[in-house]
N, C-alpha and C positions, 0 to 999 in steps of 0.2 A: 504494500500500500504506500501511495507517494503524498508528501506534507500537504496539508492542508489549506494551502494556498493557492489560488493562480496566481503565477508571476509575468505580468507583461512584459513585452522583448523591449530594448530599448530602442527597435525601430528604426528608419531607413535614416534617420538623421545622425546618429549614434545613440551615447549613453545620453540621459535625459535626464534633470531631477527628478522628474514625476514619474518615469519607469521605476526607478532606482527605489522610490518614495513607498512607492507602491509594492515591492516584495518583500520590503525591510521597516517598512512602518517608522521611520527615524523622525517624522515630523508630525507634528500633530496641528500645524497651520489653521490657524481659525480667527473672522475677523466681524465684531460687530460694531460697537459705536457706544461711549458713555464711562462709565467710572466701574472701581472694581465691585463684583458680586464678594460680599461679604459670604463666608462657610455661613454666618449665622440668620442669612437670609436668600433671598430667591425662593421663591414659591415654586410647583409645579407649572403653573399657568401664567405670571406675574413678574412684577420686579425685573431688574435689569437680565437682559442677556447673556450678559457677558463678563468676563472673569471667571472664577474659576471657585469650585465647592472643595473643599478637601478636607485633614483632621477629622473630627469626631461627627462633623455636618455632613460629611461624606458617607461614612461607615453605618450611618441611618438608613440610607437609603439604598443599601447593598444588599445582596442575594446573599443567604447564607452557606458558606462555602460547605462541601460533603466531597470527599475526595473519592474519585474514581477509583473501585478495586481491581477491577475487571482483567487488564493484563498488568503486567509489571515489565517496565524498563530492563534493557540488556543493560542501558547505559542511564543513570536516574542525571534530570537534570543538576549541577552544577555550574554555581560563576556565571547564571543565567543562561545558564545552554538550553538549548530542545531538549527532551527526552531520545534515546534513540535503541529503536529494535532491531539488533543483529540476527535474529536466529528464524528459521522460518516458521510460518504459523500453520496448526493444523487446519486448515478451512474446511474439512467435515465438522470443528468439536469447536465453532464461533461461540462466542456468549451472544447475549441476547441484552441488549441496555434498554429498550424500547420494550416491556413485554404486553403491554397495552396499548392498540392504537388509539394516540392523543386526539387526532382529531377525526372530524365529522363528515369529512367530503363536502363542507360547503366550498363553494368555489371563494378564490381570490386571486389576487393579481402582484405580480412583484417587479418591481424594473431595477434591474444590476446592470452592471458594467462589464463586457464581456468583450477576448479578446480572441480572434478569430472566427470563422463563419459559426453563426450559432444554428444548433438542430432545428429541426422543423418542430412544432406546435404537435402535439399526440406521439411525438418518435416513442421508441420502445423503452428508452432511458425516463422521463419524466411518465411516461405510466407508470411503470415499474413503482419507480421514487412513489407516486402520489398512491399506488396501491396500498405498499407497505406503510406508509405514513400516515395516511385515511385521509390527504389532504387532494386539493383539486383546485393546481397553482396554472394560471395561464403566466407563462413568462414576459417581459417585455425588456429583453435585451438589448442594451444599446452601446454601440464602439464606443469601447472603453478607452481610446486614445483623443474623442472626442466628451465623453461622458458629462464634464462639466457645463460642457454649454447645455444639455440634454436636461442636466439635472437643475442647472438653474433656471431652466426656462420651464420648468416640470412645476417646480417648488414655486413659481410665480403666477402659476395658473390657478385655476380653482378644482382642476381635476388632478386628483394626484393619486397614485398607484397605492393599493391598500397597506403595500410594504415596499420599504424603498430603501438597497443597499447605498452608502455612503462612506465613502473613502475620506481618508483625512485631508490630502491632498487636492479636494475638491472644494473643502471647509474657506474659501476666500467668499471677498465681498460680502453681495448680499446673502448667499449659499447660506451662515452661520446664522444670522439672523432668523432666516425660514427655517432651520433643523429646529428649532425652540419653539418658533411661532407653528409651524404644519405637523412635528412629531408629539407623542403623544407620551404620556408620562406610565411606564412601565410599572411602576411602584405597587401599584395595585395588584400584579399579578405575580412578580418575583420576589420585591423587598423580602427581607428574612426567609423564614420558614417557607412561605407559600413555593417558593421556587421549587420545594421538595416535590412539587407534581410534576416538576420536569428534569431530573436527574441531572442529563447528562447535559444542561446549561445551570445546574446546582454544581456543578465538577469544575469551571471553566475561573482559574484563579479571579482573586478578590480585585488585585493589581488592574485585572482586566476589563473587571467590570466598573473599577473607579473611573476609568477612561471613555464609560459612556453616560458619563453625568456632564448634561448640558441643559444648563439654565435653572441649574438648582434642581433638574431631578433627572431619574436615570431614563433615558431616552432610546439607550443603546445597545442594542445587543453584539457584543466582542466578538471578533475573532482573533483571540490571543499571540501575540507575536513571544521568541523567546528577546530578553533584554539585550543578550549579548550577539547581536545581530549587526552586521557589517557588511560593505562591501568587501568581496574576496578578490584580492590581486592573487587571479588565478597562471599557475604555469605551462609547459607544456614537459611535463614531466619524461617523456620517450625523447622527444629529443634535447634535453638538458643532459639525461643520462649518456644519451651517442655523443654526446659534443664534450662531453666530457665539463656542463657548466654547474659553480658552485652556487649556489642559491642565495641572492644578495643577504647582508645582513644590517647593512647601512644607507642614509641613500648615495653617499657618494662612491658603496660599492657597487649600488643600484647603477649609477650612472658609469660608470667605468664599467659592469660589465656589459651594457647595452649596446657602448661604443663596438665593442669587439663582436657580439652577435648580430649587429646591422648589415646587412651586404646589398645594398639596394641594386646591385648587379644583378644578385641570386634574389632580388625579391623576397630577402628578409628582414624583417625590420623588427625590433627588440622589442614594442609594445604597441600597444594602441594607446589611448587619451589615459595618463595616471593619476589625471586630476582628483577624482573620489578615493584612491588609496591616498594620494597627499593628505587630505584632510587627517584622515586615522593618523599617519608616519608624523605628523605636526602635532597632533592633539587640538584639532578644529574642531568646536562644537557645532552642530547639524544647526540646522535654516528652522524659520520657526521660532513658535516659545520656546523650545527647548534649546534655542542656540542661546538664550539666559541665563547665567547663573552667577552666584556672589564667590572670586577668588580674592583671596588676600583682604578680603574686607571689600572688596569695590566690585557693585554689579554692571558687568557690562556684556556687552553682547558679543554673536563672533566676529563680528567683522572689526570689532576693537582689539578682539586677539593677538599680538606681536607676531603668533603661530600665523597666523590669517595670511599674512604678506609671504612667510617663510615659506610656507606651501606654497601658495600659487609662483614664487622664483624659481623654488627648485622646479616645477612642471612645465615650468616655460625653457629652463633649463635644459631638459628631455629633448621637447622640440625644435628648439637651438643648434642641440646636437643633430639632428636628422636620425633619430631613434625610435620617432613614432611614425607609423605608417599614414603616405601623405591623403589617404581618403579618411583617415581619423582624423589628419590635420584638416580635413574640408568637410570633416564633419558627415558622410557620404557611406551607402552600403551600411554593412552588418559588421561590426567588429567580432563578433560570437563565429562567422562564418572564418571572416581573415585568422582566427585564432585555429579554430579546425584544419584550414588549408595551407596552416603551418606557417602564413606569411607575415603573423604577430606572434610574441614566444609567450606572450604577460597579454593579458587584459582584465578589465574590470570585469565582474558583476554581482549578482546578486548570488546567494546560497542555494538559490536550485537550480544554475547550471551546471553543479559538481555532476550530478544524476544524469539532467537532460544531455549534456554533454557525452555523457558516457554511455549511455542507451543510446545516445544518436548515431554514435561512429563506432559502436563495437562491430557489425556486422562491413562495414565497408574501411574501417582501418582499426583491424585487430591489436596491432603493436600502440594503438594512442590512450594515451595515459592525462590524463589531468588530475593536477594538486592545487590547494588552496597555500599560498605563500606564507607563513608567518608573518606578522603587520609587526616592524620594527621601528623604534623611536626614532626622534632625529638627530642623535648624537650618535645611535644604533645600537642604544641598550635597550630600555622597555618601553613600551610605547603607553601614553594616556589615550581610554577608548573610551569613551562618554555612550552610556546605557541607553538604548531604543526604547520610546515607549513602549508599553506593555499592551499595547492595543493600537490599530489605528484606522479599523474598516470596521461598520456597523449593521448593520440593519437594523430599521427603523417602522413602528407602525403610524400611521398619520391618524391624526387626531380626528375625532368622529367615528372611526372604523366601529362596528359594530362585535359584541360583545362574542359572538360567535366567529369574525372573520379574526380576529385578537387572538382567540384561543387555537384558530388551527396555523395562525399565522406562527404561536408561539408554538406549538404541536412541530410544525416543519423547522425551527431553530431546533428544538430540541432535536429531531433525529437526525440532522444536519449535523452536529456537535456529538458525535457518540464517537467514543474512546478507538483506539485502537484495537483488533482482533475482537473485535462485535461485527455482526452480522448487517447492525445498521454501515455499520463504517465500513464495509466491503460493499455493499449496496453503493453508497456514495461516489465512494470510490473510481469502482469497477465494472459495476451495473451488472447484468442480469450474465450467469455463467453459460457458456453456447451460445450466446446475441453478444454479447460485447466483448466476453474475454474466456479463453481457452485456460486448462490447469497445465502446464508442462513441468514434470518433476518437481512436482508442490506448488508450482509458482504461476500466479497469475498471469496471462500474456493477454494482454488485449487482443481486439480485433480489429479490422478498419472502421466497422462500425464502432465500436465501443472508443477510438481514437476521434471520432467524428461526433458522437454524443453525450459520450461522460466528459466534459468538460467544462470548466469556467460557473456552472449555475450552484447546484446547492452547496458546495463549497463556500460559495459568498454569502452564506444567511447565518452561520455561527461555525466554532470549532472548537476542538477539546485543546488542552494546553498542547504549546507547542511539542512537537514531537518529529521526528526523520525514521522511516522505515520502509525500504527499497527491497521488496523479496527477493527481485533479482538478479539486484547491487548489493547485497547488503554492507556489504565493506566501504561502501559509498557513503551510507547514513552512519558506519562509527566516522568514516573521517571527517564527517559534517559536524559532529557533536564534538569528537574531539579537539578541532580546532578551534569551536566556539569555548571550550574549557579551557582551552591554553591560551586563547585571547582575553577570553572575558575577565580573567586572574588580573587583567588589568584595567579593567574598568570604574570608569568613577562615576557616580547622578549627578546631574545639573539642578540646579537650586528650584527648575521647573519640571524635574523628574515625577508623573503619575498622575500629572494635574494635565486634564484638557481644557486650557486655556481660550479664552474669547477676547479677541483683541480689538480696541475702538477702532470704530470703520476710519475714520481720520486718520489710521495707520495704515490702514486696507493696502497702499501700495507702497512703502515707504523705503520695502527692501527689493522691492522688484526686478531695480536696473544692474541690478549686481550678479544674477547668472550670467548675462550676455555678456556683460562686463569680464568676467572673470575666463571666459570661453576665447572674449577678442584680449586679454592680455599673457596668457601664455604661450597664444599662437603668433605673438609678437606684434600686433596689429593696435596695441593701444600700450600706454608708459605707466610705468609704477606712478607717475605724478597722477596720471586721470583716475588713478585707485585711490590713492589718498586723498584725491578731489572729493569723489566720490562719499567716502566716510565723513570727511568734513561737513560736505552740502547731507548727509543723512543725520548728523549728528544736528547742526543747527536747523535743519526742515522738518523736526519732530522725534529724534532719533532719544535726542535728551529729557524730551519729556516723557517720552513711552517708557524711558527709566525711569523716572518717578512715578508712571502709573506700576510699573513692578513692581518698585519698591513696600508702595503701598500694598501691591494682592498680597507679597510675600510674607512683610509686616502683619498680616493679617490672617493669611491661612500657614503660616510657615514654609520651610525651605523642603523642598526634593529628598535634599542632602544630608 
């Protein structure tokens, strides 16, 4: 069974924030208008939008936590790792997490964000789901590379989808405003005890579910990310081993050994774009509230970082040298593909290219090997890795929904969210055995069907804590875990760690010009002065007061940290 995620590609442009945003949950971006929500106020219905509930105002309005028995971890989280399953499962002797179907078979409606052609309407996949579940979901899928205009333009109207997935990274403008104002206040149905009718969203950590309190009540149904979650400066481990290269440990070993592995003769070139490992290698805190937090006594953000400038020299450094490959430099094609065809040694991504990668090129390049690089400091001892929120995709019911469309809406999170080696969570998964996916020596193998319609939908309505388990990698999900253990040993919270932050609309765009900014200065195309311009004109155009509005949530609900 493979994580509980869809991770979007980062697309024909390259790597994106918003892809990146979106498999690692690192930003919890949200933006409305006004002063901070006090923990000891915000209503469900009332009172400010925005700021943030946390402390003991928080833990009111939580689901009471019942941990999952059902399987047990080969590899138990640690240092905020996933959980990870090495050993294979018997799929005749599943458990059963769901032993009562939740819901009713009334119909309802849900609009997510989906990445790839989505199945038809009745396919053999979403019966199956709606059978076992008792629910009867019409989907309303929409390109998740376009989603936000979708979703804003959704949440503006007066017709809104009974249930409605919500990414963090969609959380701008007005988007944060309407999640408060169109969603509906959960409390009723989970808070405490009551969640006990739904198990296996009773299982899904505390952390995660504080992450769906918006506007003073819980709004949001989690899908749990682990903390220790990062972009992977992935290698290409078969030919590092031919070439006989040592695996950098510094970055100036980084760079000195790129020089030598470039041959833009032979069409190789040392990496693609290393801007997202820089950040980790520097100790950048992520974009967002959570690039917030109080060091040495002084709260400031990341682009006030010293680290901030450090990083993006060194990666312009890279480029300087003619080490990254020039359609990464124009930003052009798939870096994920130039990595496979051998013509980049390193590139970025998310944590489940370790798998896709390796499922993708085992039949057609048996000798290809991929590793996750160890994230080393910038002096090239230990690095600072600042913790991913513990949540950062939702689903959401809209207010008004009727007391039966609630209950099968919260019916379908619950068996959405079933553990590992349950029969729901193979359901989900891998969908119906002989229609989607064949058993080969224990191990599931999809089919073309089941490649075409288990995908991208009920994964996005809720999930059990994070976890990696590849039946037929499994050596895939320990090195996933393991490296998240050996990274995470160095992690630190930011002073807005756990809290889903609402930020006055009057900041709505304040950081905006700083990705392109950052993308035209290491490709040499703009001066370290137009960056420090930049922090200046952010700092006097609002930058300074938005720190005093933090000061204040922080003063008020406490630090992350």
């Amino acid at each position: 069974m493979t994580p509980n995620a869809a991770s979007p590609s980062s697309g024909p442009s390259g790597p994106s924030r918003r892809s990146f945003l979106a498999s690692t949950a690192v930003a919890t971006a949200a933006v409305a208008g006004g002063m901070p929500l006090l923990a000891a106020c915000g209503g469900s219905d009332g009172g400010s939008r925005e700021g943030t509930t946390s402390g003991k105002a928080a833990d009111k309005l939580l689901p009471a936590y019942v941990a999952s028995t059902v399987a047990k971890p080969d590899l138990p989280s640690k240092n905020g790792s996933a959980a990870g399953f090495t050993g294979k499962v018997d799929l005749a002797a599943l458990a059963t997490s769901v032993p009562d179907k939740l819901g009713t078979g009334a119909p309802f409606k849900i609009m997510s964000p989906f990445w790839g052609s989505p199945p038809k309407a009745g396919c053999a996949y979403y019966t199956a789901l709606d059978a076992a579940a008792g629910t009867k979901v019409t989907w309303q899928n929409q390109d998740g590379n376009t989603y936000g205009q979708k979703l804003g333009a959704v949440l503006a109207s007066s017709s809104i989808p009974d249930m409605v997935v919500v990414p963090s990274w969609e959380l701008v403008g007005k988007i944060s405003n309407a999640v408060t104002a169109k969603f509906m206040d959960l409390g009723p149905y989970l808070a405490g005890d009551k969640v006990k009718k739904y198990p296996n969203l009773a299982a899904i950590p505390s952390d995660a579910w504080r992450m769906g309190i918006f506007g003073g009540a819980l709004r949001g149904i989690p899908m749990p990310s682990a903390t220790a979650s990062w972009i992977v400066p992935y290698y290409r481990k078969d030919i590092f081993d031919k070439k006989g290269y040592t695996v950098p440990e510094s970055p100036d070993e980084f760079l000195s050994w790129a020089k030598d592995a470039t041959s833009a003769k032979a069409k190789v070139w040392a990496c693609g774009d290393m801007n997202w490992t820089a950040w980790n290698i520097f100790g950048v805190r992520g974009s967002g509230p959570i690039g917030w937090s109080i060091d040495d006594g002084k709260l400031t953000y990341r682009i006030e970082q010293p680290e901030y400038l450090e990083a993006l020299e060194w990666t312009r450094k890279l480029f300087d040298a003619g080490v990254v490959h020039p359609d990464d430099k124009a930003r052009s094609g798939d870096a994920g593909q130039r990595f496979t065809a051998g013509q980049i040694l390193v590139f970025n991504s998310d944590m489940s290219a370790w798998y896709g990668k390796t499922a993708e090129q085992a039949a057609s390049q048996p000798d290809f090997a991929i590793e996750g690089m160890d994230i080393f400091g910038a002096d090239g001892g230990n690095p600072t890795l600042y913790a991913a929120q513990p949540a950062g995709i939702w689903s959401m019911i809209r207010k008004g929904a009727s007391k039966t469309t609630i209950e099968n809406a919260l019916a379908a999170a619950d068996f959405a969210a079933a553990p590992y080696g349950t029969k729901e969570r193979m359901l989900v998964d891998y969908g119906v055995e002989g229609t989607h996916y064949t058993v080969k020596d224990g191990v599931p193998v999809k089919t073309d069907q089941g490649n075409s319609e288990v995908i991208n939908a009920w994964v996005m309505l809720a999930a059990p804590a994070a976890y990696y388990a590849h039946p037929d990698y499994p050596d895939v999900a320990r090195k996933q875990v393991e490296w998240q253990q050996r990274m995470g040993a160095f992690m630190k919270k930011t002073s807005t760690y756990g809290m889903n932050i609402v930020e006055p609309t009057r900041y709505a765009n304040l950081s905006s010009q700083f990705e392109q900014l950052e993308i035209d200065y290491v490709r040499g195309n703009r001066k370290l002065s137009d960056v420090q311009a930049a922090i200046s004109t952010w700092k006097s155009s609002g930058g300074d007061k938005l720190r005093d509005w933090y000061k204040q949530l922080i003063d008020k609900n406490g630090s992350g940290n």
